[in-house]
N, C-alpha and C positions, 0 to 999 in steps of 0.2 A: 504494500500500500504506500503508496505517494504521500507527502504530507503536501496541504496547498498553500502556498505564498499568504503572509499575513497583509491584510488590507493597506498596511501602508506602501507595500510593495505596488499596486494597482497603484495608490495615489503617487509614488515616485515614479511610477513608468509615467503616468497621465504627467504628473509636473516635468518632468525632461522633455517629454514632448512638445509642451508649453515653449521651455526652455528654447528647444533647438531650434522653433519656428514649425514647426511642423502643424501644430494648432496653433492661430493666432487670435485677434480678440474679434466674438462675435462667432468664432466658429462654433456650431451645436455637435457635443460629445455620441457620442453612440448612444441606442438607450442599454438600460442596464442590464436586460437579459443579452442584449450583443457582449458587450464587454465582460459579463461572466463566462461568458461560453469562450472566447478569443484569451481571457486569463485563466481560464479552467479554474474557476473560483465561483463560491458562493452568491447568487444576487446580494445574501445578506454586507458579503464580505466588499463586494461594490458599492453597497451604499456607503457604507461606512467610512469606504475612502473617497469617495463624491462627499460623504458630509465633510471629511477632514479639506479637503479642497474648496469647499464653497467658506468654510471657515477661517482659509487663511487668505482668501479673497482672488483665488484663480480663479473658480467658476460660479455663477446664477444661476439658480434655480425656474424657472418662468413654466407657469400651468397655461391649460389654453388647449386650443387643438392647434396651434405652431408651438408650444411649450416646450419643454427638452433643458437641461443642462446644455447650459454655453458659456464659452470662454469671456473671460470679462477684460473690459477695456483697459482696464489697470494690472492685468496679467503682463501684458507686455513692458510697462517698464520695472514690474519684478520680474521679470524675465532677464531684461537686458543687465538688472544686479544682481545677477548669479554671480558673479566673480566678486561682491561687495562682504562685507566682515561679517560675520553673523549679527552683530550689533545694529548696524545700518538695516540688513534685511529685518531684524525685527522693531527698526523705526518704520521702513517701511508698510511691513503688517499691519503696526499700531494706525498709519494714516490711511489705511485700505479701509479699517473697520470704523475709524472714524468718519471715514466720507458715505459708508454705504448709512 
Protein backbone atom coordinates (compact mmCIF):
# COMPACT_ATOMS: atom_id res chain seq x y z
CA UNK A 1 0.00 0.00 0.00
CA UNK A 2 1.17 3.50 -1.07
CA UNK A 3 0.85 6.02 1.52
CA UNK A 4 -0.66 9.52 -0.30
CA UNK A 5 1.10 12.87 -0.21
CA UNK A 6 -0.04 15.19 2.60
CA UNK A 7 -2.30 18.12 1.48
CA UNK A 8 0.32 20.42 1.78
CA UNK A 9 2.03 18.64 -0.99
CA UNK A 10 -1.10 19.56 -3.45
CA UNK A 11 -0.86 23.13 -2.20
CA UNK A 12 3.16 23.24 -2.86
CA UNK A 13 2.65 21.65 -6.22
CA UNK A 14 -0.47 24.31 -6.91
CA UNK A 15 1.80 27.34 -5.24
CA UNK A 16 5.02 26.51 -7.76
CA UNK A 17 2.99 26.44 -10.28
CA UNK A 18 1.78 29.83 -9.34
CA UNK A 19 5.30 30.55 -8.94
CA UNK A 20 6.67 29.54 -12.25
CA UNK A 21 3.91 31.28 -14.37
CA UNK A 22 2.29 28.55 -15.28
CA UNK A 23 -1.08 29.74 -13.59
CA UNK A 24 -1.32 33.24 -13.54
CA UNK A 25 -3.85 35.71 -11.96
CA UNK A 26 -7.58 35.02 -12.96
CA UNK A 27 -6.72 31.65 -14.17
CA UNK A 28 -9.64 29.17 -12.76
CA UNK A 29 -7.82 25.99 -10.88
CA UNK A 30 -9.39 22.48 -11.83
CA UNK A 31 -12.30 21.51 -9.94
CA UNK A 32 -11.48 19.31 -7.18
CA UNK A 33 -12.60 15.86 -8.13
CA UNK A 34 -9.93 16.63 -11.30
CA UNK A 35 -7.08 17.56 -9.01
CA UNK A 36 -7.75 14.41 -6.61
CA UNK A 37 -7.66 12.15 -9.30
CA UNK A 38 -4.23 13.95 -11.20
CA UNK A 39 -2.69 13.98 -7.36
CA UNK A 40 -4.02 10.43 -6.52
CA UNK A 41 -5.26 12.17 -3.31
CA UNK A 42 -8.29 12.57 -1.30
CA UNK A 43 -11.13 15.27 -2.56
CA UNK A 44 -10.97 15.79 1.37
CA UNK A 45 -7.14 16.05 1.15
CA UNK A 46 -7.75 18.85 -1.86
CA UNK A 47 -9.72 20.92 -0.18
CA UNK A 48 -7.60 21.32 2.52
CA UNK A 49 -4.83 22.57 0.56
CA UNK A 50 -7.31 24.90 -1.61
CA UNK A 51 -8.39 26.02 1.82
CA UNK A 52 -4.48 26.59 2.86
CA UNK A 53 -4.08 28.59 -0.51
CA UNK A 54 -7.09 30.60 -0.41
CA UNK A 55 -5.69 31.43 3.07
CA UNK A 56 -2.40 32.61 2.25
CA UNK A 57 -4.15 34.62 -0.58
CA UNK A 58 -3.13 32.68 -3.86
CA UNK A 59 -6.59 31.69 -4.74
CA UNK A 60 -10.65 32.99 -4.58
CA UNK A 61 -13.17 31.14 -3.95
CA UNK A 62 -16.25 32.53 -6.25
CA UNK A 63 -19.95 30.30 -6.23
CA UNK A 64 -22.13 30.97 -9.20
CA UNK A 65 -22.49 28.79 -12.28
CA UNK A 66 -18.98 30.55 -13.60
CA UNK A 67 -17.68 29.96 -9.83
CA UNK A 68 -14.57 27.61 -9.43
CA UNK A 69 -11.29 28.50 -7.44
CA UNK A 70 -9.01 31.05 -9.38
CA UNK A 71 -5.82 32.51 -9.20
CA UNK A 72 -5.82 35.89 -7.54
CA UNK A 73 -4.45 39.18 -8.69
CA UNK A 74 -2.19 39.58 -5.90
CA UNK A 75 -0.71 36.00 -6.42
CA UNK A 76 1.59 37.25 -8.91
CA UNK A 77 3.54 39.60 -7.04
CA UNK A 78 3.87 36.95 -4.28
CA UNK A 79 4.89 35.04 -7.00
CA UNK A 80 7.42 37.35 -8.26
CA UNK A 81 8.86 37.39 -4.08
CA UNK A 82 9.67 33.81 -4.08
CA UNK A 83 13.35 34.78 -3.91
CA UNK A 84 12.39 37.44 -0.84
CA UNK A 85 13.23 36.50 3.05
CA UNK A 86 10.65 34.75 4.79
CA UNK A 87 10.06 37.82 6.77
CA UNK A 88 9.00 40.01 3.73
CA UNK A 89 6.91 37.11 2.31
CA UNK A 90 5.09 37.13 5.42
CA UNK A 91 4.61 41.01 5.22
CA UNK A 92 3.42 40.21 2.26
CA UNK A 93 0.78 37.74 3.49
CA UNK A 94 -0.12 40.11 6.23
CA UNK A 95 -1.00 42.96 3.31
CA UNK A 96 -2.89 40.13 1.18
CA UNK A 97 -5.27 39.44 4.17
CA UNK A 98 -5.51 42.90 4.99
CA UNK A 99 -6.66 44.17 1.54
CA UNK A 100 -9.15 41.16 0.98
Amino acid sequence: MTSTPPPTDVGQELRGRIHRGELGPGDRLPPERELATNFRVSRDRVREALLALENDGYVVARRGATGGRFVTELAAPLAAGAAQTQPQRDDNVDLRRAVE
